[in-house]
C-alpha positions in Angstrom: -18.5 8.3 -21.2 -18.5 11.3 -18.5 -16.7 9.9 -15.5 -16.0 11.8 -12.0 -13.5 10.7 -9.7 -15.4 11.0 -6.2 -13.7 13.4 -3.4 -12.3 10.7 -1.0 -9.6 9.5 -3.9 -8.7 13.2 -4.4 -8.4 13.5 0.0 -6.8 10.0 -0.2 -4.0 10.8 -2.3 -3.8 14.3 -1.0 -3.1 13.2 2.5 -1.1 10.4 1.4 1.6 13.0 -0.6 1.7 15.5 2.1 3.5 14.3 4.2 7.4 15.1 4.3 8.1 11.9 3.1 8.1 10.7 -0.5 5.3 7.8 -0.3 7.0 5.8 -3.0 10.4 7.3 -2.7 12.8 9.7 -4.6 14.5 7.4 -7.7 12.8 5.6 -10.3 10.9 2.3 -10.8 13.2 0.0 -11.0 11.5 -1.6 -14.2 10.7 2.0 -15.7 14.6 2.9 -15.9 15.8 0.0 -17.2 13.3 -0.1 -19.9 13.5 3.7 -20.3 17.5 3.3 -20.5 16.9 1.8 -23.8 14.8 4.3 -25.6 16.1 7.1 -27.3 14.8 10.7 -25.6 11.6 12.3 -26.5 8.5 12.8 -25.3 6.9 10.7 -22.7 4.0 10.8 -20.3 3.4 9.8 -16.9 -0.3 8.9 -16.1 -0.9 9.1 -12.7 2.3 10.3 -11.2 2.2 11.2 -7.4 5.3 12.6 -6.3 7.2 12.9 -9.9 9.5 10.3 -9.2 9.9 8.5 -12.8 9.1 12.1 -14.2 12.0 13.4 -12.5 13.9 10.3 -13.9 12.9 10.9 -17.4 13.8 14.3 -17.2 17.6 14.0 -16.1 17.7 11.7 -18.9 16.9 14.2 -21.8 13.0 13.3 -22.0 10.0 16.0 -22.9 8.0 14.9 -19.8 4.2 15.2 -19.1 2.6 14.2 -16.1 -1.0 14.1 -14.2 -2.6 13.2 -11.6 -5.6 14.2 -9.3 -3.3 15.2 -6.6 -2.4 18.9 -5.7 0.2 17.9 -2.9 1.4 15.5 -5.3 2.0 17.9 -7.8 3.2 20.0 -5.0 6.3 17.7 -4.2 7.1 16.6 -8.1 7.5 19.8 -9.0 10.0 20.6 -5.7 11.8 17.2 -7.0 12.5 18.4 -10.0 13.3 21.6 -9.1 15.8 20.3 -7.1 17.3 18.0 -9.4 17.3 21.3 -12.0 14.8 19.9 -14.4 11.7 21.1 -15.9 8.0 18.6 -16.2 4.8 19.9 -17.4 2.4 18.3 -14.4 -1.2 18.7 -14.7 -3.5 18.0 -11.8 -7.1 16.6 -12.8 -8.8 13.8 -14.2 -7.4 12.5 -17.7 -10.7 13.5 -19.5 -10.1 17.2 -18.4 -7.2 17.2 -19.9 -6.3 18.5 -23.5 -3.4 16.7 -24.9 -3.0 16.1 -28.4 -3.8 13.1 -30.8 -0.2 11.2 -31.5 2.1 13.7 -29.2 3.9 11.2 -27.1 6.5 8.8 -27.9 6.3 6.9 -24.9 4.0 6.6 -22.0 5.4 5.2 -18.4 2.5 3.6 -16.6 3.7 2.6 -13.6 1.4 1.9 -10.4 -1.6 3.8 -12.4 -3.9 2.4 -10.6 -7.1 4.2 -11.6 -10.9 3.4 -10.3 -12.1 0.0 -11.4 -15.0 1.8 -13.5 -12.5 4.2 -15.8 -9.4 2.3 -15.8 -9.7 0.6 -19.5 -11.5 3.3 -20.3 -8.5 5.8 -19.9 -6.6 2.9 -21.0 -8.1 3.8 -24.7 -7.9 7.3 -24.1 -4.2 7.1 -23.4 -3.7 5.3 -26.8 -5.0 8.2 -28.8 -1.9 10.5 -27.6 0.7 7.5 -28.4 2.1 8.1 -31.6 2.1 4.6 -34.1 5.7 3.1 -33.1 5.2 4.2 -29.9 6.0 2.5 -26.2 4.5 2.1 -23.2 6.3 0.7 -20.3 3.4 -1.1 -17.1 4.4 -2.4 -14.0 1.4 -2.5 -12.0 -0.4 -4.6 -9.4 -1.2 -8.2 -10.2 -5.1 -9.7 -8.8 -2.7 -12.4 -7.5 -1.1 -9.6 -5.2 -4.5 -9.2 -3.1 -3.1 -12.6 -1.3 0.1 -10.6 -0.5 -1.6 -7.5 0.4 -4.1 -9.4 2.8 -0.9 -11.4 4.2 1.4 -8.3 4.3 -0.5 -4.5 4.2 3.2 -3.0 3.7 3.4 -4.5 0.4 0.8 -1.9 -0.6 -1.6 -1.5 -3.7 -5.6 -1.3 -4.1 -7.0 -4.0 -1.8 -10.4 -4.3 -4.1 -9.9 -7.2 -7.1 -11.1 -5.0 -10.1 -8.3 -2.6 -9.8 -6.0 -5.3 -10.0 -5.5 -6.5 -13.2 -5.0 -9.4 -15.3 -2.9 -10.4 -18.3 -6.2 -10.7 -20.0 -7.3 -7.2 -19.6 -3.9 -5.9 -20.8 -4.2 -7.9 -24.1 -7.4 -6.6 -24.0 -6.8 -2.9 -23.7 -3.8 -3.1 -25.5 -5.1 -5.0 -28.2 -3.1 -3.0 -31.0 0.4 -3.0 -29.5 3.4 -5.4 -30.2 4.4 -6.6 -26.8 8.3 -7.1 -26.8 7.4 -8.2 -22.6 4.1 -9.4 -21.2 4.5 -10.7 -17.7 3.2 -11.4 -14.6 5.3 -12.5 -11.6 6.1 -12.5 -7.9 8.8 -8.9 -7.1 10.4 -7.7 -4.1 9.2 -4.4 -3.6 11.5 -1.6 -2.2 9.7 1.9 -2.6 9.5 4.6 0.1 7.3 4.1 2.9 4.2 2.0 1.0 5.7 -0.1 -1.7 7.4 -2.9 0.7 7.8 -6.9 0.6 7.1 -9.7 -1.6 4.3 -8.7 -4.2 2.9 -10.3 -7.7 2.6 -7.4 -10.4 2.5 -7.4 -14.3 4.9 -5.9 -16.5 4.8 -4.7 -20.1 6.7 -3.5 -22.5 4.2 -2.6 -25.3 4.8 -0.9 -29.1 1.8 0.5 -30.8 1.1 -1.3 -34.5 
């Protein structure tokens, strides 16, 4: 399956991250560190990423971090993040597909607010379990199909305002189908993160360990 992610996401996020501003803030996912907090250091991934700020996070704590996302700007500030935090993240900009990581090489992968295009997102889904080693975690918080209520009621909340890039706890069993989830839930959150992440939204959240 060939997919192409069409120029306006690439200007959307682009404009979005260059501003001065950190769109989603400077720390961490709340969810991401306190899940992170419990793993031991080693190599993780970061789908996705924006503005570097779980990479950054992952780093000060010892991690081997990796991060994409289709965003030059975005790359742009994560790297200046962690430059100024004095640590190192290997950030690739492009679509998942054009990018060569290896079978089994991460021990975790953080995928938090990875939103990707209705059409590709279970799709990369399966591509991003090839690179998780057997044992492996990935940590999820992302946007609900409840939370299109709460983005229609309050557009600071943020998050995709088209249903199919929501998703379900059916489609994560689904994707996830071979994992061990030690936490599979959806439920309503009070969202604090820079200047789009704000008010009352419904998201799920996963903590998942490949079989």
């Amino acid at each position: 399956m060939k997919t192409i992610m069409e120029q306006f996401w690439k200007d959307r996020w682009n404009e979005r991250y260059s501003n001065k501003e950190f769109a989603y803030g400077e720390e961490p996912n709340k969810y991401l560190k306190k899940e992170l907090d419990k793993l031991k250091a080693g190599t993780i991934l970061f789908p996705a990423e924006g503005e570097g700020r779980n990479a950054v996070y992952a780093a000060k704590m010892g991690w081997n971090v990796f991060a994409f996302d289709i965003s030059v700007e975005g790359k742009k500030k994560a790297l200046h993040l962690a430059a100024s935090n004095d640590v190192k993240i290997n950030y690739e900009v492009g679509e998942l597909e054009s990018i060569d990581y290896e079978l089994e090489q991460f021990d975790a992968i953080g995928l938090i607010y990875a939103h990707f295009p209705a059409a590709i997102k279970s799709h990369n889904h399966k591509i991003l379990d090839q690179y998780l080693r057997k044992g492996g975690v990935v940590i999820f918080e992302s946007f609900s199909k409840k939370h299109l209520s709460y983005v229609q009621k309050d557009e600071k909340a943020g998050g995709p305002k088209d249903i199919d890039s929501l998703f379900s706890i059916e489609e994560i069993k689904a994707d996830f189908s071979n994992y061990d989830f030690e936490e599979l839930v959806e439920m309503e959150i009070e969202l604090n993160e820079g200047l789009f992440h704000n008010g009352k939204g419904s998201v799920i959240r996963f903590v998942g360990r490949k079989k």
